[in-house]
C-alpha angles and dihedrals in degrees: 000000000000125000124169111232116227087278084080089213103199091231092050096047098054089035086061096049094045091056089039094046094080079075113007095119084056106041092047089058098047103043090045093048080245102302095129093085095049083055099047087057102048084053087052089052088047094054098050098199118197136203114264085029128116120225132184123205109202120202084007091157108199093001094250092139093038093067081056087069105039084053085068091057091259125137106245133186124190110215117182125152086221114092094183082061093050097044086059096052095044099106084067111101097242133104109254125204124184108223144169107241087220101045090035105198094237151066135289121267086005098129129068087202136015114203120180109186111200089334112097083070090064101051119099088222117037102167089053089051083054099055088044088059093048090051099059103038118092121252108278088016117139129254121201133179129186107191147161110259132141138288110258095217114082100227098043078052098064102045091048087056095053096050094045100056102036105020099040103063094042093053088050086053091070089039110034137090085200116034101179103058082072091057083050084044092060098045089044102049086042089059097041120110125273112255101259087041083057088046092051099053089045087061101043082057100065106288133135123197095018108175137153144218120201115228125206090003093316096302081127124025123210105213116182127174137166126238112237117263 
């Protein structure tokens, strides 16, 4: 059993996600009631892909949002720094790349849009990922992040919480191939920034029109920005 610690050290990270791919698909719909597809969606509408576009879906694990764009014409590219993810997803038909979200693998200004799906949390540094992101990504092109976050009404709140942090891992337990990452998954997402602090910090890296829509009561949070022309 493997789990990164807070640190997000960049080896145990990827050394998590490598021992959790073999069912990751499964896992993240269980353990979501089968929102993740909803999500998954939302983040596809968000990003708008068009037909003749390149797209690059960063952390994007076994590729399973990635087809979503190719299937609207756009050229998309899956990057994750874990092989074992990407592995699992190979038998998706579209190109893979493993890549350090903070040294990306491409050009400046190559990508009409940047989308980072329950990733950004995982970085060590998440403002520099930001600013990579920025970097290769054309002028005017979209940002959009789906990400963990916390529900905005106090009671739900609470509930959420405690089911994050004593039934959740006990339910990964029964599903997972790696436990323990979901233990690392409640501690992450509870230290993770409030929606309008994360809005903040995308736009101190580079970002304009930064804005957010809560999704399932804000358990997950939609960000999307524009790079400046």
């Amino acid at each position: 059993m493997s789990r990164a610690g807070l640190d997000k050290d960049p080896r145990d990270v990827a050394a998590m996600f490598d021992a959790v791919a073999r069912r990751y698909d499964l896992t993240n719909t269980v353990l979501s009631f089968g929102q993740d597809r909803w999500w998954r969606r939302c983040t596809r509408t968000a990003v708008a892909a068009k037909a003749g576009e390149r797209v690059l879906d960063l952390a994007a694990g076994t590729a399973v949002s990635t087809v979503e764009f190719a299937r609207a014409g756009a050229w998309s590219v899956a990057a994750d720094f874990s092989l074992g993810m990407l592995r699992a997803g190979r038998h998706r038909q579209v190109p893979l790349v493993g890549a350090d979200a903070l040294a990306l693998p491409f050009a400046d200004g190559v990508f009409d849009a940047v989308t980072i799906s329950f990733g950004l949390r995982n970085v060590a540094a998440p403002d520099a990922a930001l600013a990579e992101m920025a970097r290769v990504t054309r002028p005017g092109g979209r940002l959009v992040i789906c990400e963990f976050s916390l529900p905005v009404w106090a009671p739900f709140r609470t509930v959420y919480l405690e089911y994050l942090m004593r039934a959740l891992p006990e339910v990964a337990r029964r599903v997972s191939s790696n436990p323990e990452a979901y233990v690392y998954l409640a501690e992450s997402i509870r230290a993770w920034p409030s929606q309008s602090q994360l809005a903040r910090r995308v736009a101190a890296a580079g970002w304009t029109d930064v804005a957010w829509r809560n999704l399932t009561g804000g358990i997950v949070a939609l960000h999307h920005a524009t790079k400046p022309r």
